[in-house]
Every structure is written in structure tokens, then in C-alpha cells.
SELUM-492787 format. One record per residue (C-alpha): residue in three letters; residue number from 1; x, y, z. Coordinates in Angstrom, 1 decimal, padded with zeros to 4 digits. Example, Ala and Ser with C-alpha at 12.3 -4.5 7.8 and 13.67 -1.06 7.14 Angstrom:
ALA_1_012.3_-004.5_007.8
SER_2_013.7_-001.1_007.1
END
This chain:
UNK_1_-010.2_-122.7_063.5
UNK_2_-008.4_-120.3_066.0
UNK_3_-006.2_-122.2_068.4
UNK_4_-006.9_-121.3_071.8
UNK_5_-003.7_-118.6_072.6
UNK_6_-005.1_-116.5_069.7
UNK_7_-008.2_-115.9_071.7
UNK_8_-006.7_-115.1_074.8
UNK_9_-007.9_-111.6_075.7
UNK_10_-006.7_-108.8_078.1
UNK_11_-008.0_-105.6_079.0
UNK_12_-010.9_-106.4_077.1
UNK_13_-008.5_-107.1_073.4
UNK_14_-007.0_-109.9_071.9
UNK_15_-003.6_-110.1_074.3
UNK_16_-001.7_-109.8_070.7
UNK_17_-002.5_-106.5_070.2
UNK_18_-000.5_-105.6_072.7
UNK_19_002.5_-107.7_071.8
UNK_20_002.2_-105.5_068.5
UNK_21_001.5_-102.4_070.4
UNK_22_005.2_-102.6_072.0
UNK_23_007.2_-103.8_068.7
UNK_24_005.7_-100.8_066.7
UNK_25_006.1_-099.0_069.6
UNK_26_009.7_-099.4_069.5
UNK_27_009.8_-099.3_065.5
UNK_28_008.1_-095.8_065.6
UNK_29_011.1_-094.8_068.5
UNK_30_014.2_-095.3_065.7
UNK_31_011.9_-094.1_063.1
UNK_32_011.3_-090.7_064.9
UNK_33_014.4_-090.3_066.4
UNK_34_016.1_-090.4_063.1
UNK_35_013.5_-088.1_061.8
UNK_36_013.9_-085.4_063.9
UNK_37_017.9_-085.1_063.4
UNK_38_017.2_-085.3_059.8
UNK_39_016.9_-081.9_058.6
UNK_40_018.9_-080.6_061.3
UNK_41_021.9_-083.1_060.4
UNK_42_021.9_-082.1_057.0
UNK_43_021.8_-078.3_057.1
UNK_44_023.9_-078.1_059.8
UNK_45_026.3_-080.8_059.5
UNK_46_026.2_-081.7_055.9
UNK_47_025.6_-078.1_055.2
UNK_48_023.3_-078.9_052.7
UNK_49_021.1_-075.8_051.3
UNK_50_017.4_-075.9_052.5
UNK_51_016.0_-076.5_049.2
UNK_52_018.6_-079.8_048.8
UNK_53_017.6_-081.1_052.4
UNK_54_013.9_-080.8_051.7
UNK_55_014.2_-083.0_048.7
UNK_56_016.5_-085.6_050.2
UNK_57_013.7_-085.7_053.0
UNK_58_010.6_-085.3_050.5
UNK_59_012.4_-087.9_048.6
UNK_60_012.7_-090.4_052.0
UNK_61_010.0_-089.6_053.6
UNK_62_008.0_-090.5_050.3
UNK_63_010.0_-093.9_049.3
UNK_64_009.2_-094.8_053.0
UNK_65_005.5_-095.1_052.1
UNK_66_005.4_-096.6_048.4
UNK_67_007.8_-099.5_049.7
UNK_68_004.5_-100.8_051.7
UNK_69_002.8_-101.8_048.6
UNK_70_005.4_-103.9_047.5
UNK_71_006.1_-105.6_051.3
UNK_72_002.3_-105.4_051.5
UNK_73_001.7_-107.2_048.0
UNK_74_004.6_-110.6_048.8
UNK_75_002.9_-110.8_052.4
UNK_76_-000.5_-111.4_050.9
UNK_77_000.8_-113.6_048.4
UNK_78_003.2_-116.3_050.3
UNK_79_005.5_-114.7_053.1
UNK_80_002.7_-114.0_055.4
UNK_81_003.2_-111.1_058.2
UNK_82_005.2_-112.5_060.4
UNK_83_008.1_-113.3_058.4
UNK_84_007.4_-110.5_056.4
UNK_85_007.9_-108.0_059.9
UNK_86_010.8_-109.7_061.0
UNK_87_012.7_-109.4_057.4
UNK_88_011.5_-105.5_057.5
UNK_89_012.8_-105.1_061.2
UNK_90_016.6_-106.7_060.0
UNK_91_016.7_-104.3_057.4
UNK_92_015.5_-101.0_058.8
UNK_93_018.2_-101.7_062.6
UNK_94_020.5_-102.1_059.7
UNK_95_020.2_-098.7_058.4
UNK_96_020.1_-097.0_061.5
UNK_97_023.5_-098.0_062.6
UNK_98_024.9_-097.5_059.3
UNK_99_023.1_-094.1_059.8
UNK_100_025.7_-093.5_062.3
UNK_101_028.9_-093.8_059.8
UNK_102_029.8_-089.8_058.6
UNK_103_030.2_-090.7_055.2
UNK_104_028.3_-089.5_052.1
UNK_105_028.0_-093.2_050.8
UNK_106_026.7_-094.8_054.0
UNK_107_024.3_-091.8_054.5
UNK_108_022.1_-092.4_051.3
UNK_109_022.6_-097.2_051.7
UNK_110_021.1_-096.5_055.3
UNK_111_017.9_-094.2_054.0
UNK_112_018.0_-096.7_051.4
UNK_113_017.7_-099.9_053.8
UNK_114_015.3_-098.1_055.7
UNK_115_013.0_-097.6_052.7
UNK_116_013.0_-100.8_051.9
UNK_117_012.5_-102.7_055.3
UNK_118_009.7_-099.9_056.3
UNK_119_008.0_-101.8_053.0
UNK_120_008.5_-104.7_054.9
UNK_121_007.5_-103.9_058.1
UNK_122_004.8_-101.1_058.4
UNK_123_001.7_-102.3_056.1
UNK_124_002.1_-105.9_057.9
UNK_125_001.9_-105.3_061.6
UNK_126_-000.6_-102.9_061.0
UNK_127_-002.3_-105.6_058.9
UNK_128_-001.8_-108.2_061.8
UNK_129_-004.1_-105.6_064.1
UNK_130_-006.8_-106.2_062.2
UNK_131_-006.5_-109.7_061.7
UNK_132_-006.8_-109.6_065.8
UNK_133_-010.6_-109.3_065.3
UNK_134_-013.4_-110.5_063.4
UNK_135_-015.6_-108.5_061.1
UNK_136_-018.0_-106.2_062.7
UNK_137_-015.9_-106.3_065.6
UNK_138_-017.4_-102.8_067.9
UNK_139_-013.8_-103.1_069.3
UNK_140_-011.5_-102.8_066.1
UNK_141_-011.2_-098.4_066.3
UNK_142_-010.3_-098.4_070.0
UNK_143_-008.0_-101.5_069.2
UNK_144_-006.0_-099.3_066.5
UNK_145_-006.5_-096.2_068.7
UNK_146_-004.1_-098.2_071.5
UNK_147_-001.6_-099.5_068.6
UNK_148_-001.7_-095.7_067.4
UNK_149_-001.0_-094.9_070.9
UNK_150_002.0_-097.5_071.2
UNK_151_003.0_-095.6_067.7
UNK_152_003.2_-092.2_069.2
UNK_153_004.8_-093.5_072.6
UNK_154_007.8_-094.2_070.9
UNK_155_007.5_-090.6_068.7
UNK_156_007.2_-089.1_071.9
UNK_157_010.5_-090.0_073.9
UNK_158_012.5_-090.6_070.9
UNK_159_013.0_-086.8_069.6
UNK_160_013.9_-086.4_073.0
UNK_161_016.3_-088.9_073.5
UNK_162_017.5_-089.1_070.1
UNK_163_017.7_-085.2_069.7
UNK_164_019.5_-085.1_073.0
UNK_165_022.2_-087.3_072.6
UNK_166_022.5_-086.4_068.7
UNK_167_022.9_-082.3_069.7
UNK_168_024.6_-083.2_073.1
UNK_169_027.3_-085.6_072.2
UNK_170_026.8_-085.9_068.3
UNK_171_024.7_-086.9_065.8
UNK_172_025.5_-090.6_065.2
UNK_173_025.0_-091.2_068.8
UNK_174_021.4_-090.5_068.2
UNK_175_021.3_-092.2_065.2
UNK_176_022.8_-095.4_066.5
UNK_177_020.4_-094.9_069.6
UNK_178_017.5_-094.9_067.3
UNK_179_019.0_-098.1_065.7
UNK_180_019.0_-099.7_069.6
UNK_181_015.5_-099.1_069.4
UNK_182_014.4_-100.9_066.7
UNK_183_016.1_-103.8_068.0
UNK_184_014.2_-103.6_071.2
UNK_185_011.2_-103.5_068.9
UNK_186_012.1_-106.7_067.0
UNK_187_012.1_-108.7_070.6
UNK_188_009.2_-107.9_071.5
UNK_189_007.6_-109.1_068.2
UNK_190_009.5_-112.4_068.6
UNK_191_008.7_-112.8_071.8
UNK_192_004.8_-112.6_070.7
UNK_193_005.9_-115.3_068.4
UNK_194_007.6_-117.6_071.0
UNK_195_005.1_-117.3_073.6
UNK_196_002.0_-118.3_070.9
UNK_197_-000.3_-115.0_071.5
UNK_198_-001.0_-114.8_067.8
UNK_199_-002.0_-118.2_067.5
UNK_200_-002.4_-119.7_063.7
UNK_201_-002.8_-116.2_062.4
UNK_202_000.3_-113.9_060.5
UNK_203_002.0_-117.5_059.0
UNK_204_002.9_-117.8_055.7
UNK_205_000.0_-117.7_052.8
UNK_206_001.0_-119.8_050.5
UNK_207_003.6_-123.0_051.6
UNK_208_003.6_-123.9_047.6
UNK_209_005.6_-120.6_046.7
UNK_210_007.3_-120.2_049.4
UNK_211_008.6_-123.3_049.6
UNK_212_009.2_-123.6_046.0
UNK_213_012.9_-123.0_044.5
UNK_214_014.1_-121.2_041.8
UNK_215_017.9_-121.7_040.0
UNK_216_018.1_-123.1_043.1
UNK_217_017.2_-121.0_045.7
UNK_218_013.6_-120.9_048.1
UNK_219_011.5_-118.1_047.3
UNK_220_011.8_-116.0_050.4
UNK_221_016.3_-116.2_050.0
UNK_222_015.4_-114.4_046.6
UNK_223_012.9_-111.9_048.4
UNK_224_015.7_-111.0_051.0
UNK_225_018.7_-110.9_047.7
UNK_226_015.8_-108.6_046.0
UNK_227_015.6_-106.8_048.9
UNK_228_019.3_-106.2_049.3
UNK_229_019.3_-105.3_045.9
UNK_230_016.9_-102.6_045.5
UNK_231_019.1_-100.6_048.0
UNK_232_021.3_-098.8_045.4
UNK_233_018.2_-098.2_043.6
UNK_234_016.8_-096.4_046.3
UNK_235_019.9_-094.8_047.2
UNK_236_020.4_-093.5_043.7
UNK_237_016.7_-092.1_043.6
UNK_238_017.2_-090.0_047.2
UNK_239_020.2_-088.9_046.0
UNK_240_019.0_-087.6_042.8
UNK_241_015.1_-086.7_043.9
UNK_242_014.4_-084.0_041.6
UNK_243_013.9_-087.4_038.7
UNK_244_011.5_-088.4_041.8
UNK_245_008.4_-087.2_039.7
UNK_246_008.9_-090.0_037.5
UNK_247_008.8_-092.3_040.2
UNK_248_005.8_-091.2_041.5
UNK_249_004.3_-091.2_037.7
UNK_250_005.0_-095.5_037.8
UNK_251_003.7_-095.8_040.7
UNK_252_000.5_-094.1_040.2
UNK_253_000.0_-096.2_037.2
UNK_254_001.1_-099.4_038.2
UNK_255_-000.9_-099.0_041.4
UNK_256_-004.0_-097.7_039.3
UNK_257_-003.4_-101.4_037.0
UNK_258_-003.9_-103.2_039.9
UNK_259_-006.8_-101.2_041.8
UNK_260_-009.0_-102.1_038.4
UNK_261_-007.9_-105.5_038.3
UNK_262_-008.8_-106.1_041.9
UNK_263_-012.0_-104.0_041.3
UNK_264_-013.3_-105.9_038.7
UNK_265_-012.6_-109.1_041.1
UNK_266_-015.1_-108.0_043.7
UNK_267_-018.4_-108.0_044.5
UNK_268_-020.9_-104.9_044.1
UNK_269_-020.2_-104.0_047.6
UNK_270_-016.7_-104.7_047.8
UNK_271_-016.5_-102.5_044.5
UNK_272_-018.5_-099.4_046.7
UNK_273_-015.9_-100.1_049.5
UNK_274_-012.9_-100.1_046.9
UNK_275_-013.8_-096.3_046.0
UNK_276_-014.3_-095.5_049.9
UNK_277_-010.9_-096.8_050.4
UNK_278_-009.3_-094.8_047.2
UNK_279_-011.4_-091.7_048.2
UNK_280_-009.9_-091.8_052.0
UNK_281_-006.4_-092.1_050.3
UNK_282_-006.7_-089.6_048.4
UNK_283_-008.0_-086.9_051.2
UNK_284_-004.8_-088.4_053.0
UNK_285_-002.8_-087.6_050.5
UNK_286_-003.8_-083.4_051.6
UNK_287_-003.7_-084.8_054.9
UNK_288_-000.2_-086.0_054.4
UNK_289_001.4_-082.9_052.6
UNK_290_000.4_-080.6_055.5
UNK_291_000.9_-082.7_058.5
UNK_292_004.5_-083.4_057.4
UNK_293_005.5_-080.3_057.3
UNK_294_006.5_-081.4_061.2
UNK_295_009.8_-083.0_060.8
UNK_296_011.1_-080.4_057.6
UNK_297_009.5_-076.4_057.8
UNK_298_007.9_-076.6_061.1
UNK_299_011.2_-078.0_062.2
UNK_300_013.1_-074.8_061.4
UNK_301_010.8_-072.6_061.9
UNK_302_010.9_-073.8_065.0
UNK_303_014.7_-073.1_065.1
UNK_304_015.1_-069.4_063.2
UNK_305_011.5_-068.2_064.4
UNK_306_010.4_-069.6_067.8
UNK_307_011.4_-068.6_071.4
UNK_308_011.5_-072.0_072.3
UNK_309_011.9_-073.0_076.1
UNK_310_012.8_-076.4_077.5
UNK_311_013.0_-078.1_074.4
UNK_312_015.5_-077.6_071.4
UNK_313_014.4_-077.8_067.7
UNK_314_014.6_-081.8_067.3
UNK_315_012.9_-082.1_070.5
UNK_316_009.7_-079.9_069.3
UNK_317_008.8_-083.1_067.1
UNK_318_008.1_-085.0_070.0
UNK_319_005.0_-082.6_071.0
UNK_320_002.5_-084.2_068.4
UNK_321_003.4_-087.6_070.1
UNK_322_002.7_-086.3_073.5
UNK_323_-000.2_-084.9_073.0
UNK_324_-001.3_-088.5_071.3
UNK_325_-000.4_-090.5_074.3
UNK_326_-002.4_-088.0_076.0
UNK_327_-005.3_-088.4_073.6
UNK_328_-005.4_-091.7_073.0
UNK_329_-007.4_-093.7_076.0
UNK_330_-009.7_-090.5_075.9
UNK_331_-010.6_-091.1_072.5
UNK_332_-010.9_-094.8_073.2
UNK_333_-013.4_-094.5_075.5
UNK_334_-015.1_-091.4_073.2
UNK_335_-015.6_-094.0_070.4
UNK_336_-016.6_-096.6_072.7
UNK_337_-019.1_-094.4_074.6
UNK_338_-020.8_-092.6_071.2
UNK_339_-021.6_-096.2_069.9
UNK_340_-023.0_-097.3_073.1
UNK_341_-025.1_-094.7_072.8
UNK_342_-025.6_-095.1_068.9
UNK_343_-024.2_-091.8_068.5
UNK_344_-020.8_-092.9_067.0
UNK_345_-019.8_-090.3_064.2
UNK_346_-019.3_-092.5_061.2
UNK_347_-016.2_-092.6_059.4
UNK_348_-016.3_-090.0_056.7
UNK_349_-017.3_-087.9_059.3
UNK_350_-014.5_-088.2_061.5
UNK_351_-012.0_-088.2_058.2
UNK_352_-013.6_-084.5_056.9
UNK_353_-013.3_-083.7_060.4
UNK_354_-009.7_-084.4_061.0
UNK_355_-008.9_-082.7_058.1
UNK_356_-010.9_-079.4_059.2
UNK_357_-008.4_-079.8_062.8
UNK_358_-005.3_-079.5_060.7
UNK_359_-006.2_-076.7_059.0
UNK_360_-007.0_-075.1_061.8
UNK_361_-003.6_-075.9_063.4
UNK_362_-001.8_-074.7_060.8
UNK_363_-004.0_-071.2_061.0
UNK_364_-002.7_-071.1_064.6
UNK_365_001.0_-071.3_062.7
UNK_366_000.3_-068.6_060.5
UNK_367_-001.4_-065.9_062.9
UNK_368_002.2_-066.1_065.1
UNK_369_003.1_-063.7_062.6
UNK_370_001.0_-061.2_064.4
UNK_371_002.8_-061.2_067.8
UNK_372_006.7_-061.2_066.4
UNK_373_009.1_-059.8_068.8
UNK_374_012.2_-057.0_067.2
UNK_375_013.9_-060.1_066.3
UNK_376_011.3_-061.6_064.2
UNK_377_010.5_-064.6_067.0
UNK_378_007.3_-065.5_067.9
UNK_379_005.5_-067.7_071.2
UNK_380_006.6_-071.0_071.7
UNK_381_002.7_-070.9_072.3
UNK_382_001.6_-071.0_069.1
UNK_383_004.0_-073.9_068.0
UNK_384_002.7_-075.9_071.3
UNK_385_-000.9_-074.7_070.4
UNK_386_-000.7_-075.4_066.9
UNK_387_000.5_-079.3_067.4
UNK_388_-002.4_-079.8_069.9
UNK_389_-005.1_-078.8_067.6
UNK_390_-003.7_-080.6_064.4
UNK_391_-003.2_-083.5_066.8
UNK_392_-006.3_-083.6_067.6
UNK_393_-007.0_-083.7_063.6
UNK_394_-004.6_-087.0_063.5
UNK_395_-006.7_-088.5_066.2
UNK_396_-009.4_-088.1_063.9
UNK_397_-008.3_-089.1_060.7
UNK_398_-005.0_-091.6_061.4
UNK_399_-006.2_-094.2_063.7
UNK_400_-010.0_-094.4_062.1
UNK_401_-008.0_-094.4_058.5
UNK_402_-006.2_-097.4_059.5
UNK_403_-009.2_-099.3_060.9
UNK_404_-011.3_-099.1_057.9
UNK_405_-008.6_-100.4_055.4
UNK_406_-008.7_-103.6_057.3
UNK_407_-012.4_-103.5_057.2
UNK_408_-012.9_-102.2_053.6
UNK_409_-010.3_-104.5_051.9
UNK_410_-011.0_-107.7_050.1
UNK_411_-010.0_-110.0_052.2
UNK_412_-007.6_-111.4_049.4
UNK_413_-005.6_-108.1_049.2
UNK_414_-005.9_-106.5_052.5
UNK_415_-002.2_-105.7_052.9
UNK_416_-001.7_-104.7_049.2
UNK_417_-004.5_-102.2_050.3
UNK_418_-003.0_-101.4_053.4
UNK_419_-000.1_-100.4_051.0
UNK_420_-002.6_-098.5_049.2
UNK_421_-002.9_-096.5_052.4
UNK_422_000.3_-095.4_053.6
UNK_423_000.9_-094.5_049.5
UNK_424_-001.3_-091.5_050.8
UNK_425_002.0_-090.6_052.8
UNK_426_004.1_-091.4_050.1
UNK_427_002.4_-088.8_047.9
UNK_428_002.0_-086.7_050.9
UNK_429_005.7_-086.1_051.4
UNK_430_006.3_-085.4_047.9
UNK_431_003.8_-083.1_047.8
UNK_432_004.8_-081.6_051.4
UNK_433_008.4_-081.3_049.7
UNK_434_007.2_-078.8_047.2
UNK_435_005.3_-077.4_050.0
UNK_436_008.4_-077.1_052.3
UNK_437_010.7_-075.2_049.8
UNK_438_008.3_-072.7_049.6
UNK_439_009.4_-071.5_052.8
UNK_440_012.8_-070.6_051.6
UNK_441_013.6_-067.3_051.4
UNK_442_014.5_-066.2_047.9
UNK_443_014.7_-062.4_047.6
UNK_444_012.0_-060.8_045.7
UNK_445_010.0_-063.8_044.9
UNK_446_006.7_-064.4_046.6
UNK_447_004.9_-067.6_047.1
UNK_448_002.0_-069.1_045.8
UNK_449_-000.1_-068.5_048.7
UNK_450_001.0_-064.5_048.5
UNK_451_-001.0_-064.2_045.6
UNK_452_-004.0_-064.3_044.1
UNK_453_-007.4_-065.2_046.2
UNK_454_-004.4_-065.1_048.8
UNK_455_-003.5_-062.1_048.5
UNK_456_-006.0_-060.5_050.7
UNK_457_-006.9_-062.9_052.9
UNK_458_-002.8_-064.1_054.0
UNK_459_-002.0_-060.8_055.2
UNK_460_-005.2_-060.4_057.6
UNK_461_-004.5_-063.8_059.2
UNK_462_-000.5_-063.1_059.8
UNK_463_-000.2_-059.4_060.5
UNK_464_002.3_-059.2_057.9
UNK_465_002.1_-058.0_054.6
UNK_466_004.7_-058.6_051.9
UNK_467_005.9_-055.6_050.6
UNK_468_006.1_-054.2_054.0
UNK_469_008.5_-057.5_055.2
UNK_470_010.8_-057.6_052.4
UNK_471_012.4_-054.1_053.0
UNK_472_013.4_-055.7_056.3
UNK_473_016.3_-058.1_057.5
UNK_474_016.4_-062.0_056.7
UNK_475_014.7_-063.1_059.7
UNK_476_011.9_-061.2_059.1
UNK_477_011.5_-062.3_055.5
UNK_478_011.9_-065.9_057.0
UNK_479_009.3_-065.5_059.3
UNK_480_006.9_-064.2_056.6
UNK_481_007.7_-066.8_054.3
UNK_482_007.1_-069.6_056.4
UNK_483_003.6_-068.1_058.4
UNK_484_002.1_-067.1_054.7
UNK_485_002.8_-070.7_053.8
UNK_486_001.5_-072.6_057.1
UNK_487_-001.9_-069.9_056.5
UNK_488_-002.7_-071.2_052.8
UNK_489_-002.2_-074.5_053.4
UNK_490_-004.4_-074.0_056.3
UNK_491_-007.1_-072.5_054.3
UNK_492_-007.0_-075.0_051.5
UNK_493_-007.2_-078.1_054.0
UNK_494_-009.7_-076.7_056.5
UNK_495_-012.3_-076.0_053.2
UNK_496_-011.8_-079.3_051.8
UNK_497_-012.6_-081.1_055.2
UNK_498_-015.5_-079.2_055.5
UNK_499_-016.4_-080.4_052.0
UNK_500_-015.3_-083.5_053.1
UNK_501_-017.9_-083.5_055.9
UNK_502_-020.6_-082.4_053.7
UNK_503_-020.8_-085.3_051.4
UNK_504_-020.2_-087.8_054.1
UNK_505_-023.4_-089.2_053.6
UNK_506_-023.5_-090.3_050.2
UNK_507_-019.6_-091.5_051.0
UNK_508_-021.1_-094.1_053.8
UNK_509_-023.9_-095.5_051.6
UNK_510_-020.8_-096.9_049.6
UNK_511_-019.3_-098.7_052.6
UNK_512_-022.5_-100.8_052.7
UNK_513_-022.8_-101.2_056.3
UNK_514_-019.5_-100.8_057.5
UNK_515_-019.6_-097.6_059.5
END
């Protein structure tokens, strides 16, 4: 039975949520203030080529979501999510600060900590949401629409404040900044601990293993020793990311082992909500590869082929977040109005339609191309534009993807299968990898999306034609190759959400009830 703290409510939600709202809050503020020096750092400071910086990132950016099924997987099993967060948290204020030490070898250990305490961490707290509120709860999508907003708070000042101090006064001071935060975010959590808001719930699952001892040692010392030793590992794999493909061949199959085991577990609906769940990880897997273009190619196009005013090129990642912040209670109330009035777009829906948003946003990218100045710049307007409409996307797809894990799990494995989840970001910034270093310029090589059914339809939404570009100077060829790019990804993501939308029915007769 709940004890009596875990019930205490405010502003009509369980008062934990908004323990968890700040911690992640302040999580999300290191993680995006890191991210958007990343790229930056390394080309200009490192003086890394493109093509190496987008696979370090790819290669990061990826490892950051395939962690979550491992963190998600030892939560469920005995360390429960509060330990489980706090362990994550250690490791990822760790790398931050050692983020902040210019040499080679401390650059890869602190992506590498930050990998694997992001396992730790991220498919846990947002597991703990859920927990918050029972089944069937007509509260649970505005709940993780506020704990998205407390998310995109902290993406929203820290490019900012990270990107200020990091261009301003150097990079590691933005780095160890973004380490500051997470710290902040770790007291919050513990202070949700100390003053009882989560009642009985996030303890550990399972006293017999984790109390039980092996040559010697408790089982949760030998999680944080595995831990510590899986950061060379990780290090090695960033480092040397073109061999990433094989990663993300074991992980595929490993995670495909254990989605038939747990599938022949269940029930016939829990089986119908399994494939709901794999089929929204999948479409965010698309949704992943083109969003994240944010913090690599959008990030220097932004630089090389955007009059950009007020904010510099790190800064320009904190617009999606804005715009969230801004979205956020309006959607809240949205959801919570439509199913008053039994009108509530059901979640399919609202997945195809986020998808259908992006690709819109990213057509706003590509048509720039049409209003270039001489020096092959374009509107800040269209990069302000852009973000609002594929924000708008996020707010459709993100927050509602998140809810329905927690509702669509088995019980048993609901934070392996929030792990399941974010590995739609891990394959998402692999693929978004691939997709970035189309954007560099190589001379006389066109793209895949300059060709073929392309091939007419790229030049009519950019202005710019190829044959016409390359007889011009770099900047132009840059700003062709990254438009014709941001258009066919467009394309292909806008017709598979409207796909998306079309089957949506026959999608929610597999969630049995859950809408």
C-alpha cells in the first residue's frame, strides 16, 4: 500500500513529479550545454575535419541511448530507480568536469563516463514518472508533458550559458559549468528522497540480489566496478566509431533475444502492446536521425550559412528548448481539454503527426536556399522558423512517446522497455551521422538526395540546382549541400508520418484500450 507522502498531490499531480521535474531539469542543463560546444569544440579547437567530428558525435550521441537498456535492465531487476539515478548522476558530473581537462585522453574517459551514467540515469527517472500514477490515469500525458518541459528548461538556458562562457572565456569553462549543473540536479533528486515525496515507490526490487555478495563483494559494489569498467570500452568505441556498425549489429540482436523472450511471456494483449511499443521505436528511430541533425549540421549551418543575430552558433540549440517551454503548459491543457471533450487524438495519431511537423521543419531548412544573399547566407528566419515547426513535431511525438512506454510495458520490464525507447535515439544518431556527413562539401560529388526521384523535386524546393552551384565558391557549394540534404530528409519523413497517420487505426486496435 502507498504510504501517505507518495500521495501527496500538488497542482493537481503527484508532488514527486515535480521533485523529478527539477533533477532532470538540471541533468538535461549539463547535457545540453556540453552538446552544443561539441561540434564546435572539435572543429575549432581540436581541429578535427567535419566528417571525424560527426562520427565522434554520431558515435556519442548514439552510445548515450543504448546504455539505457543496460541501466534500465539492473534497475528492474534489483537496484531499483532510485539508486539506480543517483549512481547515473555520480558518473555523468564526473565526466563533465573531466570534460574540462584539454587533453586527448580525458576528452574520450569523460564521453565515456557520460555514456555510461546517462544508462544509469535517463530510462529510470523517466521510469519513476510513470510510476507517479496508476493505470488509466487521464493525467499521465500532461504529467510527462511538464517533466518534458522541466527537460527542455534546462536545454533552453544551458546553450546559452554554456555556449557563452565556453566562446567567451573558453571552452572548459562551459564544460565545467555544465558539470555544476548536474550536481544541482543530483540535490534536488535527494532531496525528494529525504523529504519522503516518493513514498515506498523507486526502492530497490529485489533485497535477495542486491544484498547478496559475490567473491566478496555486494552486488551493487560490482555494478558501480562494472560501471567504472566499461569506460575504456566506451572510450575506445567513440574513438574508433567507424567499427560502431558492429556495435549497433549486437545490440539489435541482443535486444531482438530479449523482445521475443519477453513476448512470449505476456499475455495476448500485452503481446499487441509489445509490437505498438516496437513499432513507435522504430518510427523514432526516423524521428531521431532528423531531429538530431540540431546539435551536428544544423549547428554549422547555422555558423557558415546563417545571418544569425543575438545569438552565436552554440546558442542557436537553445531555440528548440525555448519554444518547448513555450509549448508545454499549452499543450497540457490541449490534451487535457480534447479528452474532456472526448476528442483527444489517440496516440498513433499524434506519433504520424509529429513526424509530418518535422518534415515540414526541415522543408522550411531547405527552401532558405531560395533567398541566399552574394555571400551565400540566408535568414536567421528560416533557422528560427524551422525549429518552431519541428518543435512543434517533438511536442507531438516525444512527450506522448514517453507516456505510452510506461503504459504499454509489462509491468515486469517497464524500464528495460523504457530502454527500448531511447535505443530509437541511439539508432537515430547513428543514422543522423551518416546523414550529417552528407553535408560535407566534397568537390564533384553529389548526395543522395541530388539524385534520382530527387533530382527534380530538390532543386524546385531550394532554388538551387547543382550544376549551376558547383561552378561557384565554397560557400555556395556549402549552402547547397546542406539545404538539398535538410529537403530530402524532409520529404522522406513528412511521407512516412502521413503513412503513419493513415494506419493509425489498425495501430490502436493493438493497444487494446490504452489510447
Amino acid at each position: 500500500m502507498q504510504n501517505q507522502a507518495s500521495q501527496q498531490q500538488l497542482l493537481g499531480h503527484p508532488k514527486g513529479l515535480f521533485y523529478l521535474f527539477f533533477a532532470e531539469l538540471w541533468e538535461r542543463f549539463s547535457f545540453y550545454g556540453m552538446r552544443a560546444l561539441l561540434i564546435l569544440y572539435m572543429t575549432q579547437h581540436l581541429l578535427y575535419s567535419d566528417d571525424i567530428s560527426f562520427g565522434i558525435y554520431a558515435a556519442y550521441g548514439s552510445l548515450v541511448y543504448v546504455t539505457p537498456l543496460i541501466g534500465g535492465f539492473i534497475a528492474d531487476k534489483f537496484l531499483g530507480f532510485k539508486k539506480s539515478i543517483q549512481l547515473g548522476g555520480i558518473l555523468m558530473a564526473l565526466g563533465h568536469f573531466i570534460l574540462a581537462i584539454d587533453t586527448p585522453i580525458a576528452f574520450y574517459a569523460a564521453l565515456a563516463l557520460l555514456i555510461v551514467g546517462n544508462g544509469f540515469f535517463k530510462p529510470n527517472i523517466s521510469s519513476f514518472v510513470g510510476k507517479l500514477y496508476e493505470e488509466g490515469d487521464d493525467r499521465r500525458d500532461s504529467g510527462f508533458t511538464i517533466f518534458y518541459m522541466g527537460i527542455n528548461i534546462g536545454g533552453w538556458l544551458s546553450p546559452i550559458l554554456c555556449g557563452w562562457l565556453g566562446i567567451t572565456y573558453g571552452w572548459h569553462y562551459g564544460f565545467g559549468l555544465a558539470g555544476i549543473g548536474m550536481l544541482v540536479g543530483l540535490w534536488f533528486f535527494r532531496s525528494g528522497i529525504k523529504n519522503g515525496v516518493f513514498g515506498d515507490k523507486g526502492g530497490v526490487t529485489n533485497t535477495a540480489i542486491y544484498n547478496k555478495k559475490i567473491v566478496g563483494l555486494k552486488s551493487n559494489i560490482l555494478v558501480i566496478i562494472g560501471a567504472l569498467l566499461a569506460v575504456p570500452l566506451f572510450a575506445l568505441i567513440v574513438k574508433f566509431n567507424e567499427f560502431e556498425q558492429y556495435i549497433v549489429w549486437l545490440v539489435s540482436f541482443g535486444t531482438l533475444a530479449v523482445l521475443v523472450y519477453i513476448y512470449l511471456q505476456s499475455s495476448k494483449a500485452d503481446k499487441g502492446r509489445l509490437l505498438v511499443l516496437v513499432y513507435f521505436t522504430l518510427l523514432g528511430c526516423l524521428f531521431w536521425a532528423v531531429f538530431e541533425q540540431a546539435g551536428s549540421s544544423l549547428t554549422l549551418f547555422a555558423k557558415r550559412n546563417v545571418n544569425l543575430k543575438f545569438l552565436n552558433a552554440s546558442q542557436s540549440n537553445s531555440l528548440n528548448s525555448a519554444f518547448i517551454v513555450l509549448l508545454a503548459l499549452p499543450f497540457t491543457w490541449l490534451w487535457a481539454y480534447l479528452s474532456k471533450i472526448n476528442k483527444n487524438p489517440n496516440s498513433p495519431i499524434k506519433i504520424g503527426l509529429g513526424l509530418v511537423l518535422v518534415g515540414v521543419g526541415f522543408l522550411i531548412f531547405g527552401s532558405s536556399g531560395n533567398f541566399m544573399d552574394a555571400n551565400a547566407k540566408v535568414s536567421m528566419l528560416f533557422l528560427v522558423f524551422g525549429v518552431f515547426i519541428y518543435t512543434l513535431g517533438e511536442m507531438f511525438f516525444s512527450p506522448i512517446g514517453l507516456s505510452k512506454v510506461t503504459e504499454l510495458s509489462p509491468k515486469k520490464f517497464v524500464s528495460f522497455l523504457m530502454g527500448l525507447w531511447f535505443l530509437s535515439s541511439f539508432y537515430g544518431h547513428f543514422f543522423a551521422g551518416k546523414i550529417a556527413k552528407l553535408t560535407s562539401v566534397v568537390s564533384g560529388e553529389e548526395s543522395v538526395f541530388t539524385q534520382g526521384v530527387f533530382a527534380s523535386i530538390v532543386p524546385k524546393i531550394t532554388g538551387l540546382d547543382y550544376n549551376a552551384v558547383r561552378s561557384l565558391d565554397a560557400a555556395h557549394v556549402q549552402l547547397y549541400s546542406y539545404v538539398s540534404v535538410f529537403t530530402g530528409i524532409g520529404l522522406v519523413t513528412l511521407s512516412v508520418g502521413l503513412f503513419a497517420v493513415l494506419i493509425s487505426p489498425f495501430i490502436k486496435k493493438l493497444m487494446f484500450g490504452i489510447k
